[in-house]
C-alpha positions in Angstrom: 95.3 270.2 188.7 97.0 273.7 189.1 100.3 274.0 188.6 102.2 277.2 189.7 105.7 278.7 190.0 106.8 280.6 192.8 110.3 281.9 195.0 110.9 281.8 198.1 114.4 283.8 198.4 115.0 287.6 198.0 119.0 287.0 197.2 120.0 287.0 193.6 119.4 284.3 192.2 116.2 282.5 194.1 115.9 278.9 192.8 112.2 278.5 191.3 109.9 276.4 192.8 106.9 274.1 191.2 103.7 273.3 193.4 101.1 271.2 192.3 97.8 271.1 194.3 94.6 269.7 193.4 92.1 270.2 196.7 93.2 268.8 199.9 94.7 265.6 198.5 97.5 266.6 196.4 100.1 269.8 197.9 103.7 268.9 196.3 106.3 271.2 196.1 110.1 270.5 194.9 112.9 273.0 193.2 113.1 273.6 189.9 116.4 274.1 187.8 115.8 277.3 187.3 116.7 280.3 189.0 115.6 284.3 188.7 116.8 288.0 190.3 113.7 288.5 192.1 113.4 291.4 191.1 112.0 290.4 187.2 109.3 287.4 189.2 105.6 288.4 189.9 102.6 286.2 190.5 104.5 282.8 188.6 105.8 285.1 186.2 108.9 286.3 184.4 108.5 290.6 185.0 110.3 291.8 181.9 111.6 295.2 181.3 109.3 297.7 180.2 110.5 301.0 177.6 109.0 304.1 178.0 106.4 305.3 176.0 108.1 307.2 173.1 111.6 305.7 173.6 114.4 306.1 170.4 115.1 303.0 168.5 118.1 302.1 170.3 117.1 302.2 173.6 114.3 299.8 172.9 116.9 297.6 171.3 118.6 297.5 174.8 115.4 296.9 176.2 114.9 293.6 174.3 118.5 292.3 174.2 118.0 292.7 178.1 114.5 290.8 178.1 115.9 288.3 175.4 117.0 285.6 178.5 114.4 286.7 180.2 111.9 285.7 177.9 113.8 282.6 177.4 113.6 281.7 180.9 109.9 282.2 180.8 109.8 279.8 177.6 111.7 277.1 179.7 108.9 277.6 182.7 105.8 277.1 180.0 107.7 274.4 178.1 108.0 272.6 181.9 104.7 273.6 182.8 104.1 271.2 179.8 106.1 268.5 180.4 104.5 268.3 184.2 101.3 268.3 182.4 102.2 265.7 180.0 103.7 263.2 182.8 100.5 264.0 185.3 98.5 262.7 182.7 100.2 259.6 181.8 101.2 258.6 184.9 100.3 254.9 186.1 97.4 254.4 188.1 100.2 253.3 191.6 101.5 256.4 191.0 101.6 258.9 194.1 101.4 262.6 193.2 103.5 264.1 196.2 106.7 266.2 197.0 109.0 263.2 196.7 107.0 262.6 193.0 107.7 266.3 191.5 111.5 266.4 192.6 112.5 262.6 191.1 110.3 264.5 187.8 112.3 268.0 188.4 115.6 266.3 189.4 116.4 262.7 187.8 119.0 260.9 189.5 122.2 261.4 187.8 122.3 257.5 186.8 118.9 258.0 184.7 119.4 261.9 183.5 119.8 262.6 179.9 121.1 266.6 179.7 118.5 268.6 178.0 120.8 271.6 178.0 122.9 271.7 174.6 126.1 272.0 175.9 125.8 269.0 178.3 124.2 267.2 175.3 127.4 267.5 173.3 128.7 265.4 175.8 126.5 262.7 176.1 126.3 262.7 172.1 130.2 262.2 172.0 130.1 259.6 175.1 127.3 257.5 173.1 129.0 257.2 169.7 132.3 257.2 170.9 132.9 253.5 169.2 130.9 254.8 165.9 132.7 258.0 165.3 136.4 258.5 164.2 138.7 260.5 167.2 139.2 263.1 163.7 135.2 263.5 164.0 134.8 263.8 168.0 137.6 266.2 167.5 135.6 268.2 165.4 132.4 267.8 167.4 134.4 268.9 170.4 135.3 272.1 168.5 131.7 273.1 168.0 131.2 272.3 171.3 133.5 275.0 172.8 132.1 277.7 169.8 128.7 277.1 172.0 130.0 277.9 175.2 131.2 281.3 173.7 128.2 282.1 172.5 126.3 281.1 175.9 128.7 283.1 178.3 127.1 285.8 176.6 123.7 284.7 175.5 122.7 282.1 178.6 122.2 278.5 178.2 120.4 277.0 175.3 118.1 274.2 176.1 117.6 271.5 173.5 114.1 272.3 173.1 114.8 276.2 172.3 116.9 275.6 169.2 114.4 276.9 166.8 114.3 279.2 163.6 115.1 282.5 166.6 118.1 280.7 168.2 119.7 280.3 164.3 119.6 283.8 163.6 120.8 284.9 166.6 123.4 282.2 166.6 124.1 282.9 162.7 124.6 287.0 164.0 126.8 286.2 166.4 129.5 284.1 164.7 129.6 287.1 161.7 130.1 289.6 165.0 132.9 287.1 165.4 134.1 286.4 162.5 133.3 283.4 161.2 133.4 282.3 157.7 130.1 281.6 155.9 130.9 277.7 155.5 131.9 277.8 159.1 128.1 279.0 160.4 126.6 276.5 158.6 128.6 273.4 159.3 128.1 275.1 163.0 123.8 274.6 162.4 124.3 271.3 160.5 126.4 270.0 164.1 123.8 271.1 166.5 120.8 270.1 164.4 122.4 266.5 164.1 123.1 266.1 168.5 119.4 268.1 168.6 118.3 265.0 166.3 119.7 262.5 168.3 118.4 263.8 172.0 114.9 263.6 170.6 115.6 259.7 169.5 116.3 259.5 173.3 113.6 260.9 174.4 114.3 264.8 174.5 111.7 266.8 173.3 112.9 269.3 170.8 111.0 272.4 169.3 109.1 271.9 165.6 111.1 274.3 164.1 114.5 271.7 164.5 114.0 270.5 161.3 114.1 274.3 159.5 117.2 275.1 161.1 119.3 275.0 158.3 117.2 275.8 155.6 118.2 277.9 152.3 121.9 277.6 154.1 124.2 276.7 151.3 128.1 275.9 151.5 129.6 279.0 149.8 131.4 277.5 147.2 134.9 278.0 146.2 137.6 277.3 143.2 137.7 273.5 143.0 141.2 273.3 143.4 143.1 270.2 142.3 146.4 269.0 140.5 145.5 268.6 136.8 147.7 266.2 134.8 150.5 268.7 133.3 150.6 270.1 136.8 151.1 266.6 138.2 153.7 266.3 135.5 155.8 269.2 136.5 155.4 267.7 139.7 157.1 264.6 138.8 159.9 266.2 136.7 160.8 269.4 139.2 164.4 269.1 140.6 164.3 268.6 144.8 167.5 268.0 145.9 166.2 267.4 149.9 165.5 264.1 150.6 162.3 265.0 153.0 160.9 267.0 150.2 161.6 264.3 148.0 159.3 261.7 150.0 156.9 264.2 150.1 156.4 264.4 146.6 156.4 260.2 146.0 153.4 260.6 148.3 151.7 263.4 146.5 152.1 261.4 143.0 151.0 258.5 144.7 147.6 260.0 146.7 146.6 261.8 143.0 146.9 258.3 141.2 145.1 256.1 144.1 142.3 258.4 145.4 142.5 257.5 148.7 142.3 259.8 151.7 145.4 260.8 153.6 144.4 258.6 156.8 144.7 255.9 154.6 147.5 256.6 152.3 149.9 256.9 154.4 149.7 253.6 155.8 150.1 251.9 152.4 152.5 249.1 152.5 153.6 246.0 149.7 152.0 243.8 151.4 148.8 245.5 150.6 149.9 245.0 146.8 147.8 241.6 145.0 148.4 240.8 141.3 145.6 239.9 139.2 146.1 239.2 135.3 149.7 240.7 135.2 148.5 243.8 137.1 148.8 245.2 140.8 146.5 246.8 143.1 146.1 247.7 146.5 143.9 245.7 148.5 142.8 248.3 151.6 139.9 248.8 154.1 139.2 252.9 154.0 139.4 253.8 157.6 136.8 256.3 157.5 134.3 253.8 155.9 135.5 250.4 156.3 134.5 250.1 153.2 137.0 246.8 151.5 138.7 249.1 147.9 140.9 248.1 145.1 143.4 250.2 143.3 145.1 249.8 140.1 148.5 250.8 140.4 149.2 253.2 137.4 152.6 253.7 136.0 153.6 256.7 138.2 152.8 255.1 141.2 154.7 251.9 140.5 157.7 253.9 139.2 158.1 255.1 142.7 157.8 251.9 144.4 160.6 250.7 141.5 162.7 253.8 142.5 162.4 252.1 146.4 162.6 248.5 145.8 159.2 247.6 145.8 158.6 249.8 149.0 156.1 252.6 149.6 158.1 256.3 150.8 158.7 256.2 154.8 156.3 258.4 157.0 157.5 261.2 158.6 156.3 260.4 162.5 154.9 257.8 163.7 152.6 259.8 165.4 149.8 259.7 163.2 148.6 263.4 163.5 152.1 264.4 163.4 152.7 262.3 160.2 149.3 263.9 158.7 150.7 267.7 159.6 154.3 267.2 158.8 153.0 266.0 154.7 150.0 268.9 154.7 153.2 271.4 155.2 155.4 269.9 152.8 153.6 269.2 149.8 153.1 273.6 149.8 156.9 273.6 149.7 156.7 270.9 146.7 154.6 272.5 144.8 156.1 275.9 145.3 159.6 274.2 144.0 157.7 272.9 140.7 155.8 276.7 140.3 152.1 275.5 140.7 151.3 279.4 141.1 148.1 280.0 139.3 145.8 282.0 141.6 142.7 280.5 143.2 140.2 281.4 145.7 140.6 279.7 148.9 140.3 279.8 152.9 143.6 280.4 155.0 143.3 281.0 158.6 143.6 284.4 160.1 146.9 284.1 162.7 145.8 287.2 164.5 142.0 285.9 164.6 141.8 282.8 164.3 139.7 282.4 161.6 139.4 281.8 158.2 139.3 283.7 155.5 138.6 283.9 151.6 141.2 284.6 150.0 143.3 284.9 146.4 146.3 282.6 146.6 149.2 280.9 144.3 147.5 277.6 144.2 150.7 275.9 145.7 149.6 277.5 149.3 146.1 275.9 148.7 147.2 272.5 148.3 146.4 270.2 151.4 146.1 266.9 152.3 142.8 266.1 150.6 144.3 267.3 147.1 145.2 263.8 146.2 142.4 261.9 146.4 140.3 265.4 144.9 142.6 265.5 141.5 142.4 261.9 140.7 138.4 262.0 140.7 138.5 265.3 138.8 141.3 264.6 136.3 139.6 261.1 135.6 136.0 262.2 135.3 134.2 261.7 132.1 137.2 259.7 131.3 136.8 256.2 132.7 132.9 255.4 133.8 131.6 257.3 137.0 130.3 254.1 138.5 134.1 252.9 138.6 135.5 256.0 140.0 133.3 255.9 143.0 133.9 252.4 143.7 137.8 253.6 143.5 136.6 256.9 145.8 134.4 254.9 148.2 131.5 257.9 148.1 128.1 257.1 149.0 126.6 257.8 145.6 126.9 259.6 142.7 125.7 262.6 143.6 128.6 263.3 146.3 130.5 262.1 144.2 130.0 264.9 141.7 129.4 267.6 144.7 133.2 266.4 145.6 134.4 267.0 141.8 132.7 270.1 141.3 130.0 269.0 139.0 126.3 269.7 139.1 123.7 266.9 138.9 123.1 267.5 135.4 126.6 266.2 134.8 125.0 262.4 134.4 121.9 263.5 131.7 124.4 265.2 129.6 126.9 262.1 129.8 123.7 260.0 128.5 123.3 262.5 126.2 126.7 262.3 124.6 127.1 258.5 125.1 123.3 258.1 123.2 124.6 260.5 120.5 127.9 257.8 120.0 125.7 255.3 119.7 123.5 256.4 117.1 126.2 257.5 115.2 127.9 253.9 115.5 124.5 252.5 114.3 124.3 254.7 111.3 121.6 256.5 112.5 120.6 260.7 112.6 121.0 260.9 116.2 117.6 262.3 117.7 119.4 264.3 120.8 121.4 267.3 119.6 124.0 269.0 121.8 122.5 272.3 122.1 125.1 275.4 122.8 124.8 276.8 126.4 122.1 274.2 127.2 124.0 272.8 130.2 126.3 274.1 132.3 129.8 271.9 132.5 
């Protein structure tokens, strides 16, 4: 069964058409999605631009960036060349092979269609987990989403089944042309390889190389910046005469001692508190995990809810994003007013550009929402057993855990080490594992 591509327009653009024809019984025709200058279409083919023998480096380059959508658009006919193969040959035996046959294939009613472009994927990804993912996460998504229609108002649309190793590294040059940080391109790649995931569970198909897409791209790491305990102490004992500032603070001490993420801080209340043997907690659901957690109420954070008569510090707005925003600005000024200045390394976003960059800071300008919840599992590990801390954190496992505190995974052989070395010593034995200078990094 032959299967061809031809036009039938001289205006720019001419739709492509398919015909299929196998002797005199089948003759179907239909339009394609796709569309050429007529100019660059001979015998079923994409014409591309040719250079001329002996052209300079640069003009060849021009040559190919001009050919690069036009290759592309020759990809997309193959890859459909396929797929018309593919349903030919699995059709069912009532099947008719005619006109009306190829268009319902080329054109899907809009009630059946999944989008195999990646920008109308985004869409349908967001629509389908709109009950599973948090309005802080489709936000996000929604975000990467608009950096992809950049990129295609210059590049041309990107089909699901083109992102391959080619479409990263032209994606990957194009956001350092813009100015994008490092951590930035590759969250961007780890986004799109998740919807790209999720369109072939429904059916999409998507190119071998998917899987690669992201592979030897590392976060670039940066200072692990939290509140250590004498910082969190001059915190506590800094003079802040305004009252705002002052409620600000409360919730900083009390974030660093309960580990909990601002979403769900900030909603604390008394009658999440529960005694048990003569101590409190907090009895929560994380909102991010659902997962049921509870806190021991350390002496900082119960001398604040002394100070306010068994009450947690109001909230700034009861908008919640406003309530999140208003505290990320303040707690800076906090920390100014009790001289956390030690420089770190950190991202702050570029006014003029709009993105971020790395930078050397006073560590008070680097303090955000998530600082909290990061110095209480930092300033209690190897302290109090990991196992608790993460039931305190709510992280997966133990390995995020110690990605989210800065540690490497050879953080848990040289705890066994040590605690193996205590032992022996309590048992009055030579300890066989020695601690070996520079053997592991801390």
């Amino acid at each position: 069964m032959a299967i061809t591509f031809f036009i039938q327009s001289a205006k720019n653009p001419a739709p492509i058409y398919v015909r299929i024809r196998e002797g005199k019984e089948i003759d179907a025709k239909a339009k394609s999605l796709f569309s050429v200058n007529p100019d660059h279409f001979k015998k079923g083919k994409i014409k591309l631009y040719k250079s001329k023998p002996g052209s300079a480096a640069t003009a060849r380059k021009k040559i190919q960036e001009k050919n690069d959508p036009l290759e592309r658009l020759q990809d997309n006919l193959d890859n459909l060349k396929s797929d018309i193969n593919r349903k030919l040959n699995n059709r069912k035996d009532y099947e008719t092979i005619n006109s009306k046959w190829l268009k319902a294939f080329l054109n899907p009613s809009k009630q059946d269609e999944i989008p195999e472009d990646l920008i109308s994927y985004f869409d349908y990804y967001l629509e389908a987990k709109k009950n599973s993912l948090r309005p802080s996460t489709i936000k996000k998504n929604k975000v990467f989403k608009h950096r992809l229609e950049k990129y295609e108002k210059e590049k041309g649309t990107v089909y699901i089944r083109e992102v391959n190793n080619k479409f990263a590294r032209t994606l990957q040059k194009w956001c350092i042309d813009e100015n994008y940080a490092h951590n930035t391109i590759v969250k961007t790649l780890k986004v799109i390889m998740t919807v790209c995931n999720h369109a072939r569970e429904n059916g999409i198909i998507t190119h071998p190389e998917l899987s690669f897409i992201t592979k030897g791209l590392r976060y670039k790491n940066i200072d692990h910046i939290y509140l250590n305990f004498a910082e969190l102490e001059k915190i506590i004992n800094s003079k802040i005469e305004d009252e705002t500032l002052q409620i600000a603070r409360d919730w900083l001490i009390i974030s660093c001692y309960t580990a909990q993420r601002v979403s769900d801080f900030l909603k604390f209340s008394n009658k999440d508190i529960k005694e048990m043997e003569g101590m409190k907690f907090l009895d929560i659901s994380q909102e991010k995990t659902g997962k049921a957690v509870y806190i021991p109420l350390t002496k900082e954070v119960l001398k604040i809810l002394e100070k306010r008569e068994g009450n947690f510090p109001p909230i700034f707005s009861k908008n919640i994003e406003s309530n999140k925003t208003i505290y990320n600005r303040l707690i800076k000024d906090v920390c100014q007013i009790a001289k956390i200045n030690s420089p770190v390394m950190a991202f702050k976003k570029n006014k003029e550009t709009n993105r971020y960059e790395e930078k050397e800071m006073p560590k008070y300008k680097a303090v955000s929402t998530h600082i909290g919840r990061r110095s209480f599992a930092t300033n209690y590990y190897g302290r109090i057993n990991t196992a608790l801390l993460i039931n305190a954190t709510g992280h997966a496992s133990e390995t995020q855990f110690l990605k989210y505190v800065g540690k490497s995974g050879n953080q848990s052989a040289l705890s066994l080490a040590k605690a193996m070395r205590e032992l022996a010593h309590q048992d009055g034995q030579e300890p066989q594992l020695k601690v070996i200078k520079n053997a592991v990094n801390s």
